[in-house]
N, C-alpha and C positions, 0 to 999 in steps of 0.2 A: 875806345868809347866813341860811335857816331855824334854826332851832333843835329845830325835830321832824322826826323820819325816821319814817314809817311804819311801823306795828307789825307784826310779822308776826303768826300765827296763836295762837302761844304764848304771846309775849307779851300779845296784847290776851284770850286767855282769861284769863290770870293778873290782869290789870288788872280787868276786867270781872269776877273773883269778887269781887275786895278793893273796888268802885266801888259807893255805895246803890244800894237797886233803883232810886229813883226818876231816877237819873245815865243809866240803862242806853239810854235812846231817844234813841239819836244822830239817829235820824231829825227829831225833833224840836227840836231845839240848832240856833242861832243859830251866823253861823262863828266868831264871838267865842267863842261857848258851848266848840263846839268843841275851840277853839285852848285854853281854859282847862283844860279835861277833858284834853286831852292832856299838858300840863305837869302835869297834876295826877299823869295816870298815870305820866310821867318820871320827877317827884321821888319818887316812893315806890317806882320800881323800882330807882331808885337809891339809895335809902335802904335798899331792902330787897333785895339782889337772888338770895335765897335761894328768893324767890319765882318766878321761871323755871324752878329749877333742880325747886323742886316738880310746877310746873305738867308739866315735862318729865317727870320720874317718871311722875305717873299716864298722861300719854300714853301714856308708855312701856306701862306694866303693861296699858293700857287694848288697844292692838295685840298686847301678848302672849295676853291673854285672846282675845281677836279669833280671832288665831293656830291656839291650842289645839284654839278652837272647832272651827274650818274641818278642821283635823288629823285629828279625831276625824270628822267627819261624810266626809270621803274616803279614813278608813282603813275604815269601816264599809261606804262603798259599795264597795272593790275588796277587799272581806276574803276571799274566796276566792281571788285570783288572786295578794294579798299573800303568803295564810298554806301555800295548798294548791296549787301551779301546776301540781304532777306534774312537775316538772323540775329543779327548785330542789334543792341537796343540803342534808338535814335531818340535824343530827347533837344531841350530845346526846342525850337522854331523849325518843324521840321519843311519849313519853304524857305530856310534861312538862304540868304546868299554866298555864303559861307562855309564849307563844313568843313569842320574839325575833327578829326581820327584821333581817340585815343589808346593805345595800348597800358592798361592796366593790372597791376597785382596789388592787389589787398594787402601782402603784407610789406610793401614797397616803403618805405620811408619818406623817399621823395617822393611817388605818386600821393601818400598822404599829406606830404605838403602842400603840393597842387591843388589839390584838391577841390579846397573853400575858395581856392583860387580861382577856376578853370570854372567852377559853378560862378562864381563872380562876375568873370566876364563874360557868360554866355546870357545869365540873366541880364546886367547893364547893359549890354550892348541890343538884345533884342530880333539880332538879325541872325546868328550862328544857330547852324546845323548841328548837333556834337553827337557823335557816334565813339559807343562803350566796347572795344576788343579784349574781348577777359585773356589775358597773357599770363599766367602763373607762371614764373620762373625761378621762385623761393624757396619749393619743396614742397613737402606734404600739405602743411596749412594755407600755401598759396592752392594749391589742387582744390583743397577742402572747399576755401573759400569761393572761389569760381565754380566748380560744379556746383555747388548750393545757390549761388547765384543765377545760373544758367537755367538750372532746373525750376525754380521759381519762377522765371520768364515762361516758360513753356509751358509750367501746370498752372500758373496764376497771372502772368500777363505782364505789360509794360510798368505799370502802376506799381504793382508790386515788387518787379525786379527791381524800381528806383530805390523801392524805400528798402530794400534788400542792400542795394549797392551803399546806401547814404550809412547802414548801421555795419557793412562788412568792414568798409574802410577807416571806420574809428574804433572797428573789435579791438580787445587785447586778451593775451592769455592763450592758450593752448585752441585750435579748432578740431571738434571732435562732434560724434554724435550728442552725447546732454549739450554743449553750447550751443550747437547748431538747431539741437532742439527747440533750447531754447528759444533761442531768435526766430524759430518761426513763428512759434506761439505766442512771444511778445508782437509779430505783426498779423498776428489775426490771420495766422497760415495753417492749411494742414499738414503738421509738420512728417508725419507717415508717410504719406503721401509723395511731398518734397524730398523726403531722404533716399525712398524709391524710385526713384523719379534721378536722384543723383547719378544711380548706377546705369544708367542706359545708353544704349547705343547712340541716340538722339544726343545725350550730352558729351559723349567721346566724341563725335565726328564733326561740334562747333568745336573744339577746345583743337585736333585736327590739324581742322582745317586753318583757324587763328595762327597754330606753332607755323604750318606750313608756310601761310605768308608772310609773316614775320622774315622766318628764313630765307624767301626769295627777296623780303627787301631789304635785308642786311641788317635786321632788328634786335638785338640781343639784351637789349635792358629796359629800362622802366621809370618814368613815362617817357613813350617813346609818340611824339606829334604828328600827326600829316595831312597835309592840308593839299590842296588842288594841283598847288604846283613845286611842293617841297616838304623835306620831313625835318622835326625839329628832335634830337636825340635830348633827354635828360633834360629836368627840372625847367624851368624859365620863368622869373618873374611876371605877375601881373601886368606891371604896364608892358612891359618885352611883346608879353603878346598880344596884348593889345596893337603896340605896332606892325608886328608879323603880320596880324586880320586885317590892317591897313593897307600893308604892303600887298595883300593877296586883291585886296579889292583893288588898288588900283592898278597894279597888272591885269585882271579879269577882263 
C-alpha cells in the first residue's frame, strides 16, 4: 500500500510556495528525493491544512479577476447592440447616466425576485437607464410569456408593453391562449390582434437576435446584469446594486 496519492493542482501549488526555492527542481531529484519531498509536502498539509484552503482563495479571486476582465472587454465590443438595439424597451430615465441591461424570463424565480427590487432602485435613484432583454430560457411558458410581451410592444407600444411586463412577471398557472387572452383584455388590449401578432417574423427575429447575444456573451441564466463596464450573473440584492450604480458612476 503507497502512502502518497498524487497532488493535484492546488495542492502541489500550495506545497511548492511553502517548499525552498532550492527543493523546487523536481526534475532534478533522485526517486528517493522524491518520495522524501512528498512526505515532506504531506506532513505540513496536514499539519497545516489551512493552506489549501488559501491556496483555493486566491485561485478563486484569481478566475474572478480573469472573469471581470473578459466581461468588460465583450461588453465593450457589443456595447451598441447591448445598450441601443432599437427594439429593446427602455424605461426609466431614458437620459439616465447609467444604464442597466436586463436579461429577463418571466418564469424565473429569481428574476421575480428582483424584480420590485430593480423597479426600486431605478425609480429611487432617478438617474438609471434600464433596458428589458426578454431571454426565455424556461420552456414553453417562458416562449409564451415573451412573445406576448414583445408583440404587445410592437402592436401597442411602450406603455403597454410595461404594464404587459409588470402583470407577465407576477402570472401563475399554465401560459396559454385563454390566459393570455385573458391578460390582454384585462389591459385594455386587442387580444386577436396581440396573439397574431405573436406568431410573426418581427417577433422571431427580437427573441434571435436576444438568444444570439446572450451567447456571445457568455449568458446562460437569469437575471443576468450589464452595465457600461461589467455584467452582473444572477439575483443581487438591493443595496448590492445600488453599490454596483455607484461603482459604475465613479469609474465613468
Amino acid at each position: 500500500m503507497t502512502l502518497f496519492r498524487p497532488l493535484s493542482g492546488t495542492v502541489l501549488a500550495a506545497a511548492l510556495a511553502a517548499a525552498p526555492a532550492a527543493a523546487l527542481d523536481l526534475t532534478d531529484m533522485t526517486e528517493a528525493e522524491r518520495e522524501a519531498f512528498r512526505a515532506e509536502v504531506r506532513a505540513y498539509l496536514l499539519d497545516n491544512p489551512e493552506v489549501i484552503m488559501e491556496a483555493v482563495a486566491v485561485l478563486e479571486e484569481r478566475e474572478a479577476a480573469a472573469q471581470e476582465a473578459a466581461d468588460r472587454e465583450m461588453v465593450k465590443a457589443h456595447a451598441e447592440e447591448i445598450f441601443d438595439d432599437g427594439y429593446s424597451w427602455v424605461g426609466g430615465n431614458p437620459d439616465g447616466d447609467v444604464t442597466l441591461v436586463e436579461f429577463i424570463d418571466y418564469r424565473c424565480g429569481y428574476c421575480r425576485r428582483a424584480h420590485d427590487e430593480v423597479n426600486e432602485l431605478v425609480e429611487s435613484d432617478g438617474d438609471i437607464r434600464l433596458v428589458i432583454k426578454e431571454f426565455p430560457i424556461l420552456g414553453p411558458d417562458s416562449l409564451a410569456s415573451s412573445r406576448f410581451a414583445i408583440a404587445t410592444k410592437q402592436v401597442a407600444g411602450d406603455e403597454a408593453y410595461h404594464a404587459a411586463k409588470e402583470a407577465l412577471i407576477r402570472m401563475t398557472g399554465e401560459v396559454n391562449e385563454v390566459t393570455l387572452t385573458r391578460l390582454a383584455e384585462s389591459l385594455g388590449l386587442d387580444a386577436d390582434e396581440i396573439l397574431l401578432q405573436m406568431q410573426s417574423p418581427d417577433v422571431d427575429e427580437v427573441i434571435a437576435r436576444t438568444r444570439a447575444l446572450a451567447q456571445r456573451l457568455g449568458i446562460s441564466g437569469t437575471p443576468t446584469f450589464v452595465l457600461p463596464d461589467r455584467m452582473v450573473r444572477g439575483y443581487v440584492p438591493l443595496e448590492n446594486m445600488r453599490e454596483i450604480v455607484a461603482d459604475v458612476r465613479e469609474a465613468s
